[in-house]
C-alpha positions in Angstrom: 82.8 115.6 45.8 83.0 118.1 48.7 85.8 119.7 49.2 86.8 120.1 53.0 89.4 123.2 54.5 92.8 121.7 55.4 92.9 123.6 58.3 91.4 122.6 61.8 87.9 123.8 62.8 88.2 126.9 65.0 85.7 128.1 67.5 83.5 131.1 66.6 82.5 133.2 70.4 78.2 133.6 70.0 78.8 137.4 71.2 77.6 140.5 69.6 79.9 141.9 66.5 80.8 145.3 68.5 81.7 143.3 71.8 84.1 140.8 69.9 85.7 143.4 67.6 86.1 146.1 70.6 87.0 143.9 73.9 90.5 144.7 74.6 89.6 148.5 73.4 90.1 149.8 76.9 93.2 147.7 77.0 94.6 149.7 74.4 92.7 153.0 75.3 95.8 155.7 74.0 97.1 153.9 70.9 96.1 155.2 67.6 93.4 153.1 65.9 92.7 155.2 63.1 94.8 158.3 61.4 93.3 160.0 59.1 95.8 159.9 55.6 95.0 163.6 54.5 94.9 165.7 57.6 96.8 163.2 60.5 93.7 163.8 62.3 94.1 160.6 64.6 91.7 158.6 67.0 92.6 156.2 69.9 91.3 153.2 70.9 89.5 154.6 73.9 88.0 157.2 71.8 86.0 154.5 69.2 85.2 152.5 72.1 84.1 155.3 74.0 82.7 157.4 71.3 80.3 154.4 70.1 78.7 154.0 73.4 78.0 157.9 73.7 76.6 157.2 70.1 74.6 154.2 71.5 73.0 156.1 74.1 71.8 159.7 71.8 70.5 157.1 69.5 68.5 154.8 72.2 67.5 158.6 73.6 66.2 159.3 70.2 63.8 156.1 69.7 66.3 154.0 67.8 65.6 150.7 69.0 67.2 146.4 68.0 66.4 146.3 64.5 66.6 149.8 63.0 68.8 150.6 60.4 71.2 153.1 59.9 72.7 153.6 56.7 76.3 155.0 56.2 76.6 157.1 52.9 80.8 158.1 53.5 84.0 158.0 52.5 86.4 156.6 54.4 87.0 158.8 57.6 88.1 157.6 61.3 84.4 158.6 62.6 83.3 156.7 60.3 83.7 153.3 62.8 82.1 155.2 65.7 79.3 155.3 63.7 79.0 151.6 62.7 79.5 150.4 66.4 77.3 153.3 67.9 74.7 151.6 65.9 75.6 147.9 65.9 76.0 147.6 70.0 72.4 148.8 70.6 71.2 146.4 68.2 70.6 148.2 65.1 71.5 147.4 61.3 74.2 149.5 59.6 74.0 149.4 55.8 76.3 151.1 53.6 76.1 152.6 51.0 78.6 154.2 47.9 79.1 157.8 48.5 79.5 158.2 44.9 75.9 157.3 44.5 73.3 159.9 42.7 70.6 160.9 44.6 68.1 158.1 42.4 70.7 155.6 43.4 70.7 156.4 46.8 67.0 156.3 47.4 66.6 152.4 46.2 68.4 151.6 49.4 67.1 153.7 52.1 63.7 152.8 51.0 64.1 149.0 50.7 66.4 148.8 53.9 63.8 151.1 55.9 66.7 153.3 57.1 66.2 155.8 60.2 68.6 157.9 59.6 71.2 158.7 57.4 75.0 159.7 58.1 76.9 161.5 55.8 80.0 164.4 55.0 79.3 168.0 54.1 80.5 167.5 50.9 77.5 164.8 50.4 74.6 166.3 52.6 72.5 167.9 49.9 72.3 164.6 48.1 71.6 163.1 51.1 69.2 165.5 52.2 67.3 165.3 48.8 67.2 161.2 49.3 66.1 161.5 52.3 62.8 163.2 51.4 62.0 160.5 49.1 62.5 157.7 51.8 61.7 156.9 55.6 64.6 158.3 57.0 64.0 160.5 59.8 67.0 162.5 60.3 70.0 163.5 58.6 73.5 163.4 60.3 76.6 164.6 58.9 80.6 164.1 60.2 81.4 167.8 60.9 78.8 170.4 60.0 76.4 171.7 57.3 73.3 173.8 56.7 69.9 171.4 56.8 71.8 168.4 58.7 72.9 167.3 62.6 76.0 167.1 63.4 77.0 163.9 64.1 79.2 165.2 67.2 76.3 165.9 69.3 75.4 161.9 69.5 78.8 162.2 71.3 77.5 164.3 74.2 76.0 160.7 75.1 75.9 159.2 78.6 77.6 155.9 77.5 74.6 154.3 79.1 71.3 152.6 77.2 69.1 150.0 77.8 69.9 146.0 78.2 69.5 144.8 74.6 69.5 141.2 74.2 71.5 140.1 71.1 71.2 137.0 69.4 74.6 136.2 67.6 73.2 134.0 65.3 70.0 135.6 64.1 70.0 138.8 64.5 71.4 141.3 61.6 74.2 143.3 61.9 74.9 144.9 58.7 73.6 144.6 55.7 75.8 146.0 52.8 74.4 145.8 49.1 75.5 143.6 46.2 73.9 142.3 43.3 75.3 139.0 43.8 75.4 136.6 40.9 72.8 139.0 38.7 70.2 141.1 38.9 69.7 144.4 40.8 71.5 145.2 44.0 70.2 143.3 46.9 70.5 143.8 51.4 73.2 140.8 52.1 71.8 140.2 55.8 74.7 139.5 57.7 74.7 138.1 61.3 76.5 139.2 64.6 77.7 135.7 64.2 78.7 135.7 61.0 80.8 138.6 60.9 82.7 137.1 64.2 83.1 133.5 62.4 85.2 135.6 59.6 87.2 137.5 61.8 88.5 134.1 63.5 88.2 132.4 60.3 90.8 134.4 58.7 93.1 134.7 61.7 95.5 132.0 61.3 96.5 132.9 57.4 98.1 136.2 58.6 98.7 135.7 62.5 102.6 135.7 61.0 102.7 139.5 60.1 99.6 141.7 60.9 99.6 142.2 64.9 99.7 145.0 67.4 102.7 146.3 65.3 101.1 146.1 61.5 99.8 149.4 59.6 97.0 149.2 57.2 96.2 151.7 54.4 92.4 151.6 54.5 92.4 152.5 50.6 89.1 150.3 49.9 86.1 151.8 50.8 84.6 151.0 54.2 80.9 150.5 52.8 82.4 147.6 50.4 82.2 144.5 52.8 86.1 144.0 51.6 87.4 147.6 53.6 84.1 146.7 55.9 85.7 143.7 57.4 89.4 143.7 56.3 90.5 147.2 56.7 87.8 148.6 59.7 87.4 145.8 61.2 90.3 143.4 61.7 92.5 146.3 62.4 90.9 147.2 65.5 90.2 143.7 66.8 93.8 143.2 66.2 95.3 146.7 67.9 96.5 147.7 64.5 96.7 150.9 63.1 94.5 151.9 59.9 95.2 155.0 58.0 92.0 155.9 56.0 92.0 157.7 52.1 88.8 159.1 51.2 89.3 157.8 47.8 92.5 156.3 45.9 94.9 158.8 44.2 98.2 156.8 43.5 100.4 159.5 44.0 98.9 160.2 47.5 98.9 156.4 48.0 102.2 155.9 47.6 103.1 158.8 49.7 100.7 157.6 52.5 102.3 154.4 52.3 106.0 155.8 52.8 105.0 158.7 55.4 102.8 156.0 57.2 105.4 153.1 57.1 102.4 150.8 55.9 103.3 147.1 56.2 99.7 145.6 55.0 97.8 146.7 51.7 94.5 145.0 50.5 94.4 146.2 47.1 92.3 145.3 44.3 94.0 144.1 40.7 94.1 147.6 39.1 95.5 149.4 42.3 98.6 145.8 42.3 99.2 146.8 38.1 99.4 150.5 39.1 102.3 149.4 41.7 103.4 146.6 38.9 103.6 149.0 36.7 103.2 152.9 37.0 106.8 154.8 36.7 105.5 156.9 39.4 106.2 154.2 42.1 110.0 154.5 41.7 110.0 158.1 43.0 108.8 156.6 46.7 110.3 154.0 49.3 107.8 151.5 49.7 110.0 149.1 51.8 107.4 149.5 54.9 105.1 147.2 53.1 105.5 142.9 54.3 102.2 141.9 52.5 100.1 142.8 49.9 96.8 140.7 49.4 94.3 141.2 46.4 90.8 140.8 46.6 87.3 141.4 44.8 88.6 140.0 41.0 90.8 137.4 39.7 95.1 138.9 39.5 97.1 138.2 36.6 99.9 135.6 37.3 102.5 137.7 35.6 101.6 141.3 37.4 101.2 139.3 40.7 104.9 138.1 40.1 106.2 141.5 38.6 104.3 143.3 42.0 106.5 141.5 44.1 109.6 141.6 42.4 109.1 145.3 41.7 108.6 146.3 45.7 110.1 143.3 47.7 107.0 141.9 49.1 105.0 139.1 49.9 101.8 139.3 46.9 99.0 136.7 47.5 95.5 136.5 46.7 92.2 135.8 48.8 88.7 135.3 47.5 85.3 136.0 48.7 81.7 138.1 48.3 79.5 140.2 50.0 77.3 137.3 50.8 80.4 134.9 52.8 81.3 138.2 54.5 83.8 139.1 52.7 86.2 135.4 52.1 85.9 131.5 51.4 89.8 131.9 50.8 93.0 133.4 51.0 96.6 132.5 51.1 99.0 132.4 54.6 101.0 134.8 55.0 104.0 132.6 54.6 106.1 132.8 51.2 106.4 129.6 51.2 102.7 128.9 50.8 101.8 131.5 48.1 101.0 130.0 45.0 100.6 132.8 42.3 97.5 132.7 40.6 96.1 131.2 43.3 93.4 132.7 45.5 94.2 130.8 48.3 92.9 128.0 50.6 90.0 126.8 51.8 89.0 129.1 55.2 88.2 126.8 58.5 85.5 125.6 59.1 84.2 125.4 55.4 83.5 123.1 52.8 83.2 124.0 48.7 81.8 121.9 45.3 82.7 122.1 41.8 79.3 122.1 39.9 79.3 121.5 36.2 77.9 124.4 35.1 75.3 122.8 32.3 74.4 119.3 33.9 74.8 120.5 37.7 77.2 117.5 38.4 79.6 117.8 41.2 83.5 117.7 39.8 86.6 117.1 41.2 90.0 118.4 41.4 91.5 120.6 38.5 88.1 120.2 37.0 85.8 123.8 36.1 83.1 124.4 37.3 81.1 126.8 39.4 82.0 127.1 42.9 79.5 126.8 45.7 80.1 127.3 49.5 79.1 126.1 52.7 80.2 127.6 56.4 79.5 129.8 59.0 80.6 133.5 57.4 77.4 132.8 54.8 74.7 135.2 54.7 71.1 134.7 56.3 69.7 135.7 52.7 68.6 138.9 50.8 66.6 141.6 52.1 62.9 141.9 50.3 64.2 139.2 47.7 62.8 135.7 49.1 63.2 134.0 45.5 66.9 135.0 45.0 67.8 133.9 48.6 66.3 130.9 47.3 68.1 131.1 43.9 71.6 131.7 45.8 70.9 129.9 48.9 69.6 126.2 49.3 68.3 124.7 52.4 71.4 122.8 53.5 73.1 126.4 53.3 75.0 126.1 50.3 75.7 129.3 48.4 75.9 129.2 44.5 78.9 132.0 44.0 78.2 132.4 40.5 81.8 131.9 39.9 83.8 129.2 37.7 86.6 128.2 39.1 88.5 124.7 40.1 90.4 123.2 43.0 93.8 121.5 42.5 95.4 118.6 44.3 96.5 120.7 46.9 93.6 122.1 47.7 94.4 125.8 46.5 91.4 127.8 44.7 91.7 129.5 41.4 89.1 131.6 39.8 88.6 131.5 36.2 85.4 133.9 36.0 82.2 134.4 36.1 79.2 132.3 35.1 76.8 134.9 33.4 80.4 136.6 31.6 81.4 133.1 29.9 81.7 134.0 26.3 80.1 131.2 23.5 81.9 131.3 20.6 80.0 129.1 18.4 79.5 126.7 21.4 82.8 126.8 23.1 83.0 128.6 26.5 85.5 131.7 26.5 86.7 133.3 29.7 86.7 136.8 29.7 89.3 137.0 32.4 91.8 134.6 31.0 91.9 137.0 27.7 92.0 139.9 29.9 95.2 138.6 31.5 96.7 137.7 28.0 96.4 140.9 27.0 98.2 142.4 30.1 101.2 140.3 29.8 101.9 142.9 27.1 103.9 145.8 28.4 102.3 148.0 26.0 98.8 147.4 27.7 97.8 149.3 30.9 94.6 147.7 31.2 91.9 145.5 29.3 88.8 144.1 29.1 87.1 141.7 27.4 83.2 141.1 26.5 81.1 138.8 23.9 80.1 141.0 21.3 76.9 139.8 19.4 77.7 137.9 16.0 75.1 136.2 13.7 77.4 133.3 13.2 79.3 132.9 15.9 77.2 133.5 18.1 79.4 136.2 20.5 83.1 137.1 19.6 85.3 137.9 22.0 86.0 141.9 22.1 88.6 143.5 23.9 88.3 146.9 25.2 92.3 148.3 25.7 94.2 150.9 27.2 97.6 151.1 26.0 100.5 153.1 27.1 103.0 153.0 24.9 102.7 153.0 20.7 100.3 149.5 19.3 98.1 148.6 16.8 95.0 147.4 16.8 96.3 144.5 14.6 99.5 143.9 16.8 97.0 143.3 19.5 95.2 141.0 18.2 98.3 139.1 16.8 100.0 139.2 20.4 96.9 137.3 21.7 96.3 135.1 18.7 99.8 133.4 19.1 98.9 132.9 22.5 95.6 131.1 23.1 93.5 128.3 21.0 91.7 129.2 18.0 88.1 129.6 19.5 89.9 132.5 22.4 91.0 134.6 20.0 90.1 138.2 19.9 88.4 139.3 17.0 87.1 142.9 17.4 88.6 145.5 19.2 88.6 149.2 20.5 90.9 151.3 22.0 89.8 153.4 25.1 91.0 156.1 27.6 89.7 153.9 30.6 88.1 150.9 31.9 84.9 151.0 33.8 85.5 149.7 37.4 83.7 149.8 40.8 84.8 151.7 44.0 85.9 148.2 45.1 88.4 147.5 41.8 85.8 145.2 39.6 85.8 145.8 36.0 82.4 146.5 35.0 81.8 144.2 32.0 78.4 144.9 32.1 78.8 148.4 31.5 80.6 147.3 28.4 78.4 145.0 27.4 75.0 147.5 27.6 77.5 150.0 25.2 78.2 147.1 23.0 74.5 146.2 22.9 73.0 149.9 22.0 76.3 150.5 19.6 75.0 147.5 17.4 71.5 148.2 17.3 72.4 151.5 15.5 
């Protein structure tokens, strides 16, 4: 069956991305839009606006014409949105990129997105510099100054003024941010002018209660992840919000942003909500500022989403999305009364979802697993360079195979179970990697966890669980603790302790960093 939103169609403008996120920008020319956590260095309203039409102009000076690509390689810093709407209102492509990239990273998508040129931060320029001789890109520009590179302040001596570019909402590209979807090697997610603006109203009525002209955002999730892209750049400024940007996440400079700052809205990531659920550090600061905080970008624990907001007072609620739905397909209203914990949420507007059995294809229906596929507006025009995956993601009505399992209850509320390609078989039956993982961190000796198949000639794969504890427990008490807890075939039956888990810069654990150690352990 298809599964319809319970909310009421809303109407998506067919207007360029900049003009739709900017257009009350003069309106609110002197207010702060960005502050900058570590130094206070602050930019107004008028000076984005402004600033990306001086950008708009150097560039369409320079040659850059509809279609070019500029590619982004920076933490998060207020110039860093003068940059993305210099480029986007004169009809280029932005794509971002990870600053923590290696040079050999960073080359795969300059090269494959054709990139022009390259923006960057001192700290990053030599890197850049070196990728940039290996790829197209023409010129290097970097947010302050450094030996080899433009500064990025002289596209600000701009006229404001550049040539009549005719945007079309709906086909043209506006970013194009990498992910490597449901497998495979990262891949250009071509988003649209129109799809961009479709989220942005598609999302409006779940938080029109509490994030207005008034709300303050810690922009903690990097800005070249399509999460801090859309939710934390973004929305902020279409809103009149403020953002307050972190280069990268320290907790205790979080939470002292977060009290100096008077935050009122975090979009956090599961291991940034246990640090807050958990971490004895967080008593030391007032956090009373903060009305809402909503995870993204992997599945929260029931019990740390409860013991978040009991801990700090809050609202905690969950959305869910991808690169390739620009950023949601759904999230929970703002309104306690509507949050249903472990729940990512509702249906957006103006979408529609099926429950596909994942072995026969079959479409389910309520409370039944399966993996979840998407229709609507927000969904990508396909991958860059990458026809067969677009088709292998992508069909020709326009729905989108998330790779996710999941189900929808009676009420229509979303809950993600996991990922297709990380089901564990255990001698036939299916094991959920994150359901073990949030076993294990109901136990207050466990900081964090994660959970793999590990090879095993009978079996099959076993489910192994990779922990970090902080307080005194055996392997054996582990593995107890979880045995009284799930059905025989879940249980965890090898184990290792370790300092860390490996995540992403967006909060994902990455199993499949896990899984290639477990791989190359055993063939020893």
């Amino acid at each position: 069956m298809i599964f319809r939103s319970s909310f009421p169609d809303v109407t998506i403008p067919e207007i360029p991305y900049s003009s739709f996120i900017l257009q009350r920008a003069q309106e609110w020319k002197d207010r702060p839009a960005f502050i900058d956590g570590a130094t206070g260095r602050t930019l107004t309203y008028g000076q984005i606006a402004g600033g990306a039409r001086r950008v708009a102009s150097s560039l369409a000076k320079r040659g850059f014409k509809k279609g070019d690509v500029v590619a982004i390689y920076s933490p998060n810093i207020p110039e860093y949105a003068v940059a993305f709407h210099g480029t986007t209102m004169l009809g280029g492509i932005v794509t971002t990129v990870n600053p923590l990239y290696t040079v050999d990273e960073l080359v795969f998508p300059l090269n494959d997105a054709n990139a022009k040129y390259l923006v960057t931060v001192p700290l990053f320029v030599d890197k850049a510099k070196e990728a940039a001789k290996q790829s197209q890109v023409e010129e290097v520009f970097v947010f302050g100054e450094a030996e080899g590179a433009t500064p990025f302040a002289s596209l600000l001596k701009g006229d404001g003024q550049w040539p009549d570019v005719k945007i079309n909402p709906r086909q043209d590209i506006c970013v194009m941010p990498y992910s490597s979807g449901t497998a495979g090697r990262p891949k250009g997610v071509q988003l649209s002018h129109y799809n961009l603006v479709a989220i942005t109203r598609q999302v409006e009525d779940f938080s029109s209660l509490t994030f207005n002209e008034n709300s303050r955002a810690l922009a903690v999730l990097p800005f070249y992840h399509i999460y801090g892209m859309v939710a934390l750049m973004n929305r902020p400024l279409f809103k009149g919000a403020l953002a307050v940007t972190m280069p990268r996440f320290d907790l205790e400079q979080f939470l002292q942003i977060v009290q100096n700052n008077s935050i009122t809205h975090l979009y956090l990531v599961p291991p940034i909500v246990l640090a807050i659920a958990k971490h004895p550090l967080v008593d030391q600061y007032n956090l009373s500022s903060v009305k809402l905080i909503l995870s993204g970008a992997a599945p929260l624990d029931e019990a740390i989403q409860k013991l978040c907001a009991q801990r700090i007072g809050c609202m905690v609620s969950q959305g869910y999305g991808m690169t390739e739905t620009s950023v949601a397909i759904s999230t929970t209203p703002d309104d306690p009364l509507k949050i249903r914990v472990g729940s990512s949420g509702l249906l957006l507007p103006n979408m529609e979802a099926k429950i596909l059995d994942v072995a026969s294809g079959e479409e389910l229906g309520p409370n039944d697993r399966g993996e979840i596929v998407v229709r609507g507006p927000n969904i990508m025009q396909g991958y860059l360079n990458d026809a067969k995956a677009t088709v292998q993601t992508l069909d020709p009505e326009g729905w989108l195979r998330t790779g996710d399992i999941g189900y929808i209850d009676n009420d229509g509320y979303f809950f993600v179970v996991d990922r297709v390609k990380e089901l564990i078989k255990y001698k036939g039956f299916q094991v959920a990697p994150a359901e073990l993982e949030a076993v294990l961190l109901s136990n207050p000796a466990i900081a964090d966890a994660a959970v793999i198949g590990s090879p095993d000639e009978e079996a099959g794969e076993v489910p192994k669980a990779f922990v970090v504890t902080k307080s005194p427990i055996t392997a054996d008490e582990i593995i107890t603790y979880v045995a009284e807890l799930v059905a025989p075939h879940k249980k965890i039956r090898r184990l290792e302790m370790v300092a860390q888990i490996p995540k992403s810069a967006s909060g994902k654990t990455l199993r499949r960093v896990l899984v290639e150690r477990e791989r190359a352990a055993m063939k020893q």
